[in-house]
N, C-alpha and C positions, 0 to 999 in steps of 0.2 A: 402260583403267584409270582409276580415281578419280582427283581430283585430292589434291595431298598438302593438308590442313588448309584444312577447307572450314567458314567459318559461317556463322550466319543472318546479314542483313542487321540486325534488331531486335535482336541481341544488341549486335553492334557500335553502333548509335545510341544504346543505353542508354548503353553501355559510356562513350561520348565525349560522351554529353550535349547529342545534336546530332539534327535533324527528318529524318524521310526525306529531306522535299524537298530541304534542304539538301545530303544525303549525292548527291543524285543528282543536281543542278545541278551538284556541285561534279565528282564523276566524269563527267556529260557532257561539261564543259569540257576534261574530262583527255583524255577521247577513249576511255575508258570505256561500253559499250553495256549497260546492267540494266536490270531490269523494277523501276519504282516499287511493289513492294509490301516488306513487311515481311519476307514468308518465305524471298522471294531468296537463296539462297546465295553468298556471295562468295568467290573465290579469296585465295590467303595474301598474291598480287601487291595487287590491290586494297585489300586490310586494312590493307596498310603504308602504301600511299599515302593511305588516309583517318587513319591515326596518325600522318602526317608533317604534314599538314595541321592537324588535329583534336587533338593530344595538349595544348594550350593548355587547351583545353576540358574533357579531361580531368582535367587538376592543378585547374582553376579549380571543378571538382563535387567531388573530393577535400577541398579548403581548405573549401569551402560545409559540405562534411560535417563535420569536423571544430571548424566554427564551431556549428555549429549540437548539435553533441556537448556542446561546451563550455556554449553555455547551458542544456543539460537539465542538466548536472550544476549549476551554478550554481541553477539554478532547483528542484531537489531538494535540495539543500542545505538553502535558505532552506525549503524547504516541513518539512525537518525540525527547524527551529528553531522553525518555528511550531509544528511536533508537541508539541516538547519544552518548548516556553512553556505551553500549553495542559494539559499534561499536569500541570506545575509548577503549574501555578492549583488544577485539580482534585483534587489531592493537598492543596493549603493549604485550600482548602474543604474538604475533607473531615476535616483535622485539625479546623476549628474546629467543625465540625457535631459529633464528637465528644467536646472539649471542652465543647459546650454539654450536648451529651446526658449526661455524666457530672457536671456542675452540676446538673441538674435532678435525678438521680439521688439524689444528696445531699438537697437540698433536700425530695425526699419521703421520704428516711430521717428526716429530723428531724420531721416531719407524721404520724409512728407512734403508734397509741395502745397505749395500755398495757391489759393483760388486765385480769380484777375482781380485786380484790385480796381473799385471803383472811383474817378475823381471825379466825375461831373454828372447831373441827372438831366436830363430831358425832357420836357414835360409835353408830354402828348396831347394831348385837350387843352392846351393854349392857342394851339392852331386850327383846332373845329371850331373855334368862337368868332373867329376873324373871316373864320371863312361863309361861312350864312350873314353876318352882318354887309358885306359887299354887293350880296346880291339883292338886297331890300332897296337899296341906294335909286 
């Protein structure tokens, strides 16, 4: 039969934050017999005794984590204050760009010439009428 709750060996050193070698000096000492590789399987007996040893190791990647959580967030913070400084600039440039463009605007309304001015009209069909009456004569 199986053994009950069997894992890899590389799961557990991730786990505790700790080197093969270590993991297997420290179990030779115990009086523990494994194969220095990674794939090794270890019994649930084993596991406890590298988590009675080893669990320091583990709160200490925990905290490391957790410190290091805390600066991303601090550090995204600030990257969004710079967003929103930057964005704040680009927005006030862009009012003033527009105010200028709307001064200029102005400026060539008043630069408008005026069409020809009319004084006097001409009436054109005043002079068709005179002219068929002449030839009736």
């Amino acid at each position: 039969m199986a053994e009950a709750k069997q894992m890899r060996l590389n799961k557990v050193l991730r786990e505790f934050n700790i080197s093969l070698d270590r993991a297997v000096e420290f179990l030779s000492a115990q009086g523990y017999d494994i194969d220095a590789r990674p794939t090794t399987k270890i019994s649930d007996e084993v596991y406890k005794v590298l988590f009675e040893k080893f669990q320091t190791d583990k709160s200490k990647k925990v905290a490391s984590k957790e410190v290091s959580e805390e600066r991303k967030k601090e550090k995204e913070e600030l990257r969004l204050a710079r967003e929103k400084e930057q964005q704040e600039k680009l927005r006030k440039l862009e009012e003033a760009r527009k105010k200028k463009e709307e001064e200029e605007r102005i400026v060539k309304a008043k630069n408008k010439l005026e069409g020809p001015k009319q004084v006097g009209k001409i009436d054109l069909d005043k002079n068709k009428k005179q002219a068929p009456a002449k030839k009736e004569e």
